[in-house]
N, C-alpha and C positions, 0 to 999 in steps of 0.2 A: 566258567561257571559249572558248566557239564563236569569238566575233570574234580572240582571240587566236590562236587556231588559223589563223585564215582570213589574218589580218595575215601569216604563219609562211609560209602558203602563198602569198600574195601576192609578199610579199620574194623566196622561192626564185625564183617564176617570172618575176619582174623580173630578177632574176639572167641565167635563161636567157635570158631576150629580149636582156639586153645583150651574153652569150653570141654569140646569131642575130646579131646586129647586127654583130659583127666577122667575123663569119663569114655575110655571107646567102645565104640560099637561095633569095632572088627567088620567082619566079612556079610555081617547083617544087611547091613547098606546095598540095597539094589531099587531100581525103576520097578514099578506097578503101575498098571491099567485095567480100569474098567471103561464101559462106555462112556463117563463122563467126563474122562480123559488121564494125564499119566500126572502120577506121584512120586516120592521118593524117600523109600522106607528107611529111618534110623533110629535101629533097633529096635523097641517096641513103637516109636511115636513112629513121625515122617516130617519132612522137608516143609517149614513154612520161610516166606521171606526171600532173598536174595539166598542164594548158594553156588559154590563152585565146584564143578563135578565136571571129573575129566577135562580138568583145563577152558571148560565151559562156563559162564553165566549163566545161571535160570532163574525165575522168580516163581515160587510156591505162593497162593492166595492161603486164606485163614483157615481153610478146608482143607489146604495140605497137594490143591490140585495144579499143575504145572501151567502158567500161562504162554500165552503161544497169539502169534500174529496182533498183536499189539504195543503199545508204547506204557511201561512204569516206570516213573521216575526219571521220563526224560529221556528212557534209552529203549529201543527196540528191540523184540523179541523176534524173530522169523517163524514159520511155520513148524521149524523144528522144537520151539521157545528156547534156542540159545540166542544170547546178546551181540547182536551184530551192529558191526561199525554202519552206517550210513555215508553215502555218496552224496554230495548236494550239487545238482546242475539247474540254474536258473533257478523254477521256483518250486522243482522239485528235488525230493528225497529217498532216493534210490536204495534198495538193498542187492548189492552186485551179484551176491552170490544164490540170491534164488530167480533175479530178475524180475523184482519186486518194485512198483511204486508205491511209496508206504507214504506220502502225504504230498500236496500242493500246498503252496505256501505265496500262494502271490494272490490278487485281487482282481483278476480281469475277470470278464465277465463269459466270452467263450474262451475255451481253451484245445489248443490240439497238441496231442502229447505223442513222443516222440515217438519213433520204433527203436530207435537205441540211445542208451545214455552212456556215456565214456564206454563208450566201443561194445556194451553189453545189452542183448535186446532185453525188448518189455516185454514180460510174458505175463504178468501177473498187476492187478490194478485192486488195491486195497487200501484202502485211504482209513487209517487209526484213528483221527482225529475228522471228524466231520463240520467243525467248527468254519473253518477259511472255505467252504462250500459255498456260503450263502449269498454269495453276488453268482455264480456260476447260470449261466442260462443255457449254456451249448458245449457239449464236450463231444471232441471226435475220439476214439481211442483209434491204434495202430491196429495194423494189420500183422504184426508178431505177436498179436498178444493171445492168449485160449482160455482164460479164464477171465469173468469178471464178478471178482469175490464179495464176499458178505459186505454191508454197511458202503460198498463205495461210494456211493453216493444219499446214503443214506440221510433221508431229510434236507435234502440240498433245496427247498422250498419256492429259489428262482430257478431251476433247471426245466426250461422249455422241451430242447431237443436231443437228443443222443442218437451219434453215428454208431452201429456196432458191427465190425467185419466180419469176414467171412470166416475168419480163422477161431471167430472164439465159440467155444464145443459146450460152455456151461454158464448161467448166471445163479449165480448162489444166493440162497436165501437172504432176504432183506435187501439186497444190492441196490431197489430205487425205490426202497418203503418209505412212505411221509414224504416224492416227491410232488409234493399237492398241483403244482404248475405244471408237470409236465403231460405238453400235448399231443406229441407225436415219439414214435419210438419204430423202427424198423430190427427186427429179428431174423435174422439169415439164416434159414437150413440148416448152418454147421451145428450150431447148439442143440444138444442131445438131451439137455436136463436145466429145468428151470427149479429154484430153490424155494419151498415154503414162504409166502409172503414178500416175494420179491417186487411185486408192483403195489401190493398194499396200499391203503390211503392216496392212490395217483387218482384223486378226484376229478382230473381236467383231462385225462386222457381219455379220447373221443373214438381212439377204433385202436388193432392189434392185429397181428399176424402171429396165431401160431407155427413155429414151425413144424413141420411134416414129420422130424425127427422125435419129438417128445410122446410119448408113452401115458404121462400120469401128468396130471391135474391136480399138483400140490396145495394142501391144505391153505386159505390164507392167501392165494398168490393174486388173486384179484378185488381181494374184497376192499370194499369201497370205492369203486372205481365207478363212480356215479355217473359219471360223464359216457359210460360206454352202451350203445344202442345196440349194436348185434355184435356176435359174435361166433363164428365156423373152426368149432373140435377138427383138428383135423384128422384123416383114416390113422391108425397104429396109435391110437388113444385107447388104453383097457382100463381104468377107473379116474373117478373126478371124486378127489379126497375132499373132505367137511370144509365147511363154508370158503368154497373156493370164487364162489361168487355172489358172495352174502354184502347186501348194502349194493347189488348194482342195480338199482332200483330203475333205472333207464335203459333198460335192457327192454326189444322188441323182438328181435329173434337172436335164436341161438339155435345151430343148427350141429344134431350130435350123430357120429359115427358109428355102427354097427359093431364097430372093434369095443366099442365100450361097454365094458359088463359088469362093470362095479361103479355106485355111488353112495357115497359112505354117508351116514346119518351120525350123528353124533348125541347124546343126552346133555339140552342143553337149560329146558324149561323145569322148573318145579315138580311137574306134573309127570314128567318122566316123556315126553313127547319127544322123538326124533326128528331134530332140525337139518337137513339136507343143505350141501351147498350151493344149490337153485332157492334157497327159501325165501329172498327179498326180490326175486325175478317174476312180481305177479303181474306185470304189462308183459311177458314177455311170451312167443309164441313158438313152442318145440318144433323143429322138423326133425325128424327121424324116417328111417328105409325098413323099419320091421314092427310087427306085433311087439317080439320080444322085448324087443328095447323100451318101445311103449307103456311095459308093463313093467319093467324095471323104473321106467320115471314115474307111473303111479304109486308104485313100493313104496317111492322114496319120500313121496309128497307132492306130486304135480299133479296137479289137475288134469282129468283124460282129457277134457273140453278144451285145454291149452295145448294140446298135442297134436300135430298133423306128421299123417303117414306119408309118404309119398313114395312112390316107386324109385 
């Protein structure tokens, strides 16, 4: 069926080419980028669709913008967005060549995933398809792996537990947003950088270890996490970006690091009133080690009366 498909797409874009061919665009033809990611200029217009470029596969959305780490029409893009072959071991679907698991495809409820598949380790955990998640209660990942990228688990709605080793240095934004179930999670020292809304919506998640390595207090990364009662910034923390802890309305202490010197307000009311990321934390009771810092959580919206100094 895949090949039928891919034949389908072939033909169209043989089409085009013979299209390009009565009409060319010569040496105009090159890659662009902006922030919002890479294009591919022909001639005045650019690249929408499936296209073949340098012997590659790409898919251009309606905006002309290059997709990348995910699955159209059936067939996988890699991180670079060229169309790559898939590996299939058991109930997963390997990309060999960046060391990618791009989806699970079985029904168990915990899973432990390998450190290597056909002889290639796992460095990379990116699951395109969030669907076959939703029995998942327990996932261990390997200890080859350094990344655990956007949407892995996004919404996985039974995921209880996750093991995360030692070796992985990042979780990227979204990666357990909407896991409403999960109650426990352990975060190891390795990880340096935790993404925008990563734990989002984890309603039932009851406690967290920041690790010692993290910097910054991404926007979104805890919000709603109702279930959470205290919480210890740890030292080498220097800003907690807007509603980083908005909706943790169960929150009783929260205790913040002298490294921190920035907490960002954001315009979020009518009125033009600056909502901070502590804004739903009204049970909750600061500790802080300075004046300074004290008067930066009043800046921000805290309450002085909710503040304790302590040596």
């Amino acid at each position: 069926m895949k090949s039928l498909r891919l034949i389908k797409v072939i033909a169209s874009s043989l089409f085009v080419a013979s299209v390009l061919a009565l009409n060319p665009i010569g040496a105009s033809a090159a890659w662009k980028s902006d922030p919002r990611g890479w294009w591919y200029t022909e001639g005045s217009s650019w690249a929408t669709g499936w296209r073949l470029i340098n012997s590659k596969w790409y898919y251009f959305d309606s905006k002309g913008y290059m997709a990348k780490d995910t699955t159209i029409d059936g067939y996988y893009l890699n991180d670079s967005g060229a169309w790559t072959e898939l590996t299939t071991s058991g109930n997963f679907k390997f990309d060999k060549s960046t060391g990618t698991i791009v989806e699970y495809t079985g029904s168990d409820s915990s899973v432990v995933i390998p450190n290597k598949i056909d002889g290639t380790e796992v460095k990379r955990i990116r699951f395109t398809s969030t669907s076959t998640c939703k029995n998942l209660t327990s996932i261990t990942i390997p200890d080859s792996t350094t990344g655990i990228e956007s949407i892995v688990c996004m919404n996985c709605s039974n995921l209880i537990h996750v093991d995360i080793p030692n070796s992985v240095k990042r979780i990227d934004r979204y990666a357990f947003n909407g896991c409403s179930n999960l109650q426990s999670i352990t975060i190891p020292d390795s990880v340096k950088t935790i993404g925008h809304s990563a734990f989002s919506g984890c309603s039932s998640l009851s406690s967290i270890t920041i690790p010692n390595g993290i910097t910054i207090i991404n926007e979104d990364e805890f919000q709603g996490c109702s279930s959470l009662t205290s919480i210890v910034i740890p030292n080498g923390v220097t800003s907690i970006h807007r509603s980083a802890f908005e909706g943790c309305t169960n929150l009783t202490s929260i205790t913040i690091p002298d490294s921190v010197t920035s907490i960002a307000t954001h315009q979020k009311m009518p009125n033009g009133i600056g909502i901070n990321p502590l804004y739903d934390c009204t049970n909750a009771t600061f500790y802080v080690k300075s004046q300074a810092l004290k008067q930066i959580l009043i800046n921000s919206g805290v309450s002085a009366s909710k503040i304790i100094v302590s040596a």
